[in-house]
N, C-alpha and C positions, 0 to 999 in steps of 0.2 A: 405548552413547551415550544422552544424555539433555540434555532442553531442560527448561526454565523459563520463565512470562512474568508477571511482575507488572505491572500498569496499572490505567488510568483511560480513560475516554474520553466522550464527548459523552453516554451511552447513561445512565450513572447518575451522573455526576460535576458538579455545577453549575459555569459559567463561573467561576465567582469563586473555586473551588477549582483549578480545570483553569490560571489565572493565576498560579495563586503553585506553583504544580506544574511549570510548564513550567522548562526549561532554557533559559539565554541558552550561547553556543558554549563560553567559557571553563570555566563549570561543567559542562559535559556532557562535557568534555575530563576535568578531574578528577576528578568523578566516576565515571568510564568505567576509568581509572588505579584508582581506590581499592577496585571493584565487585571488578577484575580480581585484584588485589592480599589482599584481603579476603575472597574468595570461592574462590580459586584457581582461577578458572572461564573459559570466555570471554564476552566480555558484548559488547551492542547498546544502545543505547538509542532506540530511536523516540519524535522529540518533533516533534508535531505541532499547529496551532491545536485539534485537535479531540481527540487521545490524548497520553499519554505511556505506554510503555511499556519496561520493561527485561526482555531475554529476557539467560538463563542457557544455556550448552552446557557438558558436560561428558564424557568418556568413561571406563571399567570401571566397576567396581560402587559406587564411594565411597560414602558416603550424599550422598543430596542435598541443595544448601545449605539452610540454613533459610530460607524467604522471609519470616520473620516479621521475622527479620534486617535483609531488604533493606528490606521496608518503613520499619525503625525508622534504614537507614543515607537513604533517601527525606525520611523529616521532617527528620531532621540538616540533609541538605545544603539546604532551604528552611526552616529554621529552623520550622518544626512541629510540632506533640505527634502522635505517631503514632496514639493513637486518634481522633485527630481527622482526616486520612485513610484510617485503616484499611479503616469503613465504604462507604466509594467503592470500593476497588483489586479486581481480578478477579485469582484467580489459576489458568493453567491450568499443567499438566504432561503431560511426552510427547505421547502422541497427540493431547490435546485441544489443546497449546499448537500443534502443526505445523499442525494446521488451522484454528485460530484466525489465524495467520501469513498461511496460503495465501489466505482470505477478507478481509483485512486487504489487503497487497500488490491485491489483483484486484475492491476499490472494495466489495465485498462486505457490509461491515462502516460504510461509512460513512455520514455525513451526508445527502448526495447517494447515491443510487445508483449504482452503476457509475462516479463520478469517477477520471479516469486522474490526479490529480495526485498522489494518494497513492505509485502506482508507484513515480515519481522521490523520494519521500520515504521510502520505505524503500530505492530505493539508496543512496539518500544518508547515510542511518543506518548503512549497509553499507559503505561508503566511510571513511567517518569512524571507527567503529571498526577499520577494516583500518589505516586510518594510526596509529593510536593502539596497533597489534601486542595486541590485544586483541580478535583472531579463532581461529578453533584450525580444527580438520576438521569440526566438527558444528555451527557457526552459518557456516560457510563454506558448505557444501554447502546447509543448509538454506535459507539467505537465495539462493544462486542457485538453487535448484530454485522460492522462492516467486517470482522475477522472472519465470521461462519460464513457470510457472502464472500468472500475471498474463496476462504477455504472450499464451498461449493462448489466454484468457478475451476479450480484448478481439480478438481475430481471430478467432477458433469460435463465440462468441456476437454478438445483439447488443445486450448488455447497454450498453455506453460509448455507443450510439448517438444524435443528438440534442440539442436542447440544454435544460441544465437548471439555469440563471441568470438571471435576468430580466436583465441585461445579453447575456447571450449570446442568447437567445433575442428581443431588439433588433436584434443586430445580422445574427438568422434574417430579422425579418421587411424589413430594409432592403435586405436581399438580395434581397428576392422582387419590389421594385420597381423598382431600378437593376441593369444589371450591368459598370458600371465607376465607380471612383469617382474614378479620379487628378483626374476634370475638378469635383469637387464640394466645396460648402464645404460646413462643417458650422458648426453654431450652436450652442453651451450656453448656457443660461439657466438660474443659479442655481449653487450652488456645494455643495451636499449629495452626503452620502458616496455614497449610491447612484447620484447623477451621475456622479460620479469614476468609478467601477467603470465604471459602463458606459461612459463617455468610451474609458477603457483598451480596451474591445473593439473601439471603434467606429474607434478609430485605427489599430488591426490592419488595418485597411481602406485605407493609406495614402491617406487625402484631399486634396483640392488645398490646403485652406485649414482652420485651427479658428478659430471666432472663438469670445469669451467674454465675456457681458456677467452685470451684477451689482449689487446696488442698494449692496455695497458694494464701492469702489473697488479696496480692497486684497485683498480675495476675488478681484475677476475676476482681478486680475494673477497672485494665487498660483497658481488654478487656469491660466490661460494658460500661465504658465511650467511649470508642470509637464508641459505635455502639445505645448507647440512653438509653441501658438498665437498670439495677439494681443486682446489687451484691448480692448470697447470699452464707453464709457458706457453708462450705463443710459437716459440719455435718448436715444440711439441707436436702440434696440430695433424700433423699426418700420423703421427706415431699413433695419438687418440683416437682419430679415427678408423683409425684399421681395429680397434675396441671396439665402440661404440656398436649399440643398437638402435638408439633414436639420438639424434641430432636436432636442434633446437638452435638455428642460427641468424642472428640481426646486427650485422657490424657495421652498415650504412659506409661500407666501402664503396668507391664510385666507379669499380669493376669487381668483374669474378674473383670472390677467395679461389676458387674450387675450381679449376678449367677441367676440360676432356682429358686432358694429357696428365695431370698433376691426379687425377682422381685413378685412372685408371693403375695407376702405379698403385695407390694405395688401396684399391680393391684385389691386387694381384697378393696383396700380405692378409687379406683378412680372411678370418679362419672360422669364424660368425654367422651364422643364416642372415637375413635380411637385413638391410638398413634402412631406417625410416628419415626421410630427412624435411623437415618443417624447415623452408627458408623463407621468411617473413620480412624481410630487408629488402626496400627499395632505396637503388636498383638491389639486384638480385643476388646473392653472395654464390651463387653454385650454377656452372652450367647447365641451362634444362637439358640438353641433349644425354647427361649421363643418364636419366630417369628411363629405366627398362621393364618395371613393374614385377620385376622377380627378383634380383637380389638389391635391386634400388630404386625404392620408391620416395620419388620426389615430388613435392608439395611446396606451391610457392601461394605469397599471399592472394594474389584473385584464386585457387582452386579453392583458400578457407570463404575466402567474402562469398564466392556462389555459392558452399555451401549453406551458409549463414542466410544470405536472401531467400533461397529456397526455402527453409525453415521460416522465417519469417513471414516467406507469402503463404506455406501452409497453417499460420497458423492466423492469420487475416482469414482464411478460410472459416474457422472457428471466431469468426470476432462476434457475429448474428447472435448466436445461441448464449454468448457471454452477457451482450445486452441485456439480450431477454432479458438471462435471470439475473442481470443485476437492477432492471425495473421492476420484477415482478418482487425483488425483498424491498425496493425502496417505496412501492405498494404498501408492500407488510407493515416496514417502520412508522410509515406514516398511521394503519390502521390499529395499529398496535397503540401509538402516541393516544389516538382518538378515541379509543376504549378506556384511557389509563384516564382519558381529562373527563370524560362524561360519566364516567363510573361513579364519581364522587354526587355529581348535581343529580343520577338517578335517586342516589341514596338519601339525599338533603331533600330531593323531591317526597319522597316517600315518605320520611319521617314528618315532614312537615304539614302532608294532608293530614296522617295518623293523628298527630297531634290537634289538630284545628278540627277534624272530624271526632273525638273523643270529648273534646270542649263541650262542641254543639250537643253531641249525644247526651253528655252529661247533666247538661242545662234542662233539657226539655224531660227528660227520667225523671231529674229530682219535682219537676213541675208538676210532674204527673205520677210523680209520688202514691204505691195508694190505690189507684185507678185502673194498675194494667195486671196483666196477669205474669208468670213469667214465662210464658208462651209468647204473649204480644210483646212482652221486653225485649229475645229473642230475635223477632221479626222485625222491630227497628233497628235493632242494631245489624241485623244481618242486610236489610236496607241499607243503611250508611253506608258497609262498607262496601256492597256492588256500587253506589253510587261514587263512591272514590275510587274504585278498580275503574269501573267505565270512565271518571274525568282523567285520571293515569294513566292511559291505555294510549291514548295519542301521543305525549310527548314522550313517554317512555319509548315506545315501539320504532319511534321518530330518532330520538338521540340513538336505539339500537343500530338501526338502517344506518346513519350517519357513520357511526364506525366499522359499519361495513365498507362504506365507498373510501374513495380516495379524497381527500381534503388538501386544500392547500396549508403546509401548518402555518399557524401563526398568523390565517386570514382572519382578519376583522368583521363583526357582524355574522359570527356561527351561528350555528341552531344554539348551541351551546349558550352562547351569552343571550339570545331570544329566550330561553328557558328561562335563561335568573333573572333575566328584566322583568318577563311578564307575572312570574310567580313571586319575586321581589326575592329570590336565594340570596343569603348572605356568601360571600367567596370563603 
């Protein structure tokens, strides 16, 4: 048995390459089809905002595809000169590919440390080619042995723990001030992408109300409609806020929405406990000076990024123990592979002495036809067969230990093919 993986990912690959690399569903369908086809092999393709990769399985000795191949069948299908992705693509084999696999699946390898969403993205790679009948026994096995190594990783360590978003690590610290929100409105102010994102977190929260206001009209409404809320003018803004229990603001104005003087009027009308105010807009939409820590607490984007690095170096903390175990299953994979290849050649061994030992036995009986008792009949043949146990006893015991250890897969000149050379095994 033997893998392959040809890719790209965030690590050496500029976005603007990583764009015109990526798979929309239709081509990744046919190209999955022509990989298979082309290649005689069974094929994956992992296509993610951050990698694209296609892993290769195969089983006996063939040669292995050319991956220069795949690369050149890679520009084809995005219409590219291949030297011109070449320099980007990583390519591993065998044991480096399975655990490149197993760190990949278990956040290991990504952008974010320890992200669990990658998991569901190489199910899902793993799904998609199953439907496509372009799995076989060696990316089958191996894509479910990296999902339990995932899944160990994030329960044995705690590497996933934390948050490590500046939206998610918003909606850590909203949490630390209320602890129900069915009774609470929320306020966005402004319509910028990294609102959006953390709008999306902050809604996981199911709140009473969202309101959204906007200096332009048809902004507020897009973003309201997208997230359930309600639109309201810009000239509103203070009215709203004197509402509002969380505030959610990115207007990329190039001073204070919100000065000392303009807020404090509108704290004099609110009738509300606490206000939680997330300004994530640089420069800054609210003056810091209003933030009191009792009825206004203010958060601007460096208080989420520390939180988020923090989290991230404690979970660098945990990266040791992640290794570990994702070498000691990529151990396993490989011991496991080496059991499945030699289990066949103990079996062909065995049957084949039986046979050639039953001949001879046969031969020399019928010779002496007549002459033995069936005492002494008994006693040769109980001969033979300790004579066959003791000649089996080495290379069995030998192939055993062998898949005890760690193998390189896919190395050339095993014990394994030592066995069928010397005993002439048919494959």
């Amino acid at each position: 048995m033997m893998i392959a993986v040809v890719g790209c990912s965030f690590r050496d690959t500029p976005i603007q390459l990583r764009e015109r690399l990526a798979f929309d569903p239709a081509t990744l369908e046919r190209t999955l089809d022509e990989i298979a086809q082309r290649f005689q092999c069974e094929a994956i393709i992992l296509n993610t905002c951050n990698r694209v990769e296609i892993y290769l399985g195969w089983e006996g000795d063939r040669p292995e595809p050319d991956c220069n191949q795949l690369v050149k069948l890679l520009a084809e299908v995005h219409n590219l000169q291949p030297e011109v992705i070449a320099p980007h693509l990583y390519q591993y084999l065998g044991e480096a590919a399975v655990r490149h696999l197993l760190r990949v699946a278990s956040g290991l390898d990504s952008l974010i440390l320890g992200e669990g969403q990658i998991a569901g993205q190489v199910r899902e790679a793993y799904e998609k080619a199953r439907l496509r009948q372009c799995l076989g026994p060696v990316l089958n096995s191996l894509f479910q042995h990296a999902l339990r190594t995932a899944k160990r990783v994030r329960t044995e360590t705690a590497i996933t723990r934390g948050k490590v978003s500046v939206s998610s690590a918003a909606v850590a610290f909203v949490c630390q001030v209320f602890s129900r929100f069915d009774d609470k409105i929320v306020l966005v102010i402004g319509a910028g992408k990294m609102g959006v994102l953390t709008l999306r977190s902050l809604r996981t929260l199911s709140p009473k109300q969202i309101l959204v206001t906007n200096r332009s009209w048809d902004k507020a409404l897009a973003v309201a409609n997208s997230c359930g809320g309600t639109a309201v003018p810009w000239e509103q803004l203070d009215e709203v806020l004197a509402l509002a229990d969380i505030v959610l603001s990115t207007t990329g104005a190039p001073e204070p929405v919100v000065t000392v003087a303009r807020y404090q009027k509108i704290l004099a009308r609110r009738t509300r406990g606490s206000l939680v105010i997330l300004d994530i807009a640089v420069p800054r939409d609210f003056d810091p000076s209003i933030h009191d820590g009792d009825r206004t607490c203010l958060f601007n984007i460096d208080d989420l990024n520390r939180i988020r690095d923090q989290t991230l170096e404690e979970r660098r903390k945990h990266l040791v123990p992640a290794e570990a175990l994702v070498e000691e299953q990529t151990r396993v994979m490989l011991q496991e592979w080496t059991r499945r290849r030699n289990g066949p050649v103990i079996k062909r061994l065995t049957q084949d002495f039986e046979l050639k030992r039953q001949a001879v036995e046969g031969q020399l009986l019928t010779r002496l036809n007549g002459r033995l008792s069936e005492g002494e009949k008994k006693y040769i043949q109980g001969a033979f067969r300790l004579l066959q146990n003791q000649i089996l006893h080495g290379p069995i015991r030998a192939l055993a230990e062998e898949s005890n250890r760690v193998q390189t897969l896919g190395a050339r000149h095993t014990l394994h093919d030592a066995v069928c050379k010397l005993f002439q095994l048919q494959e």
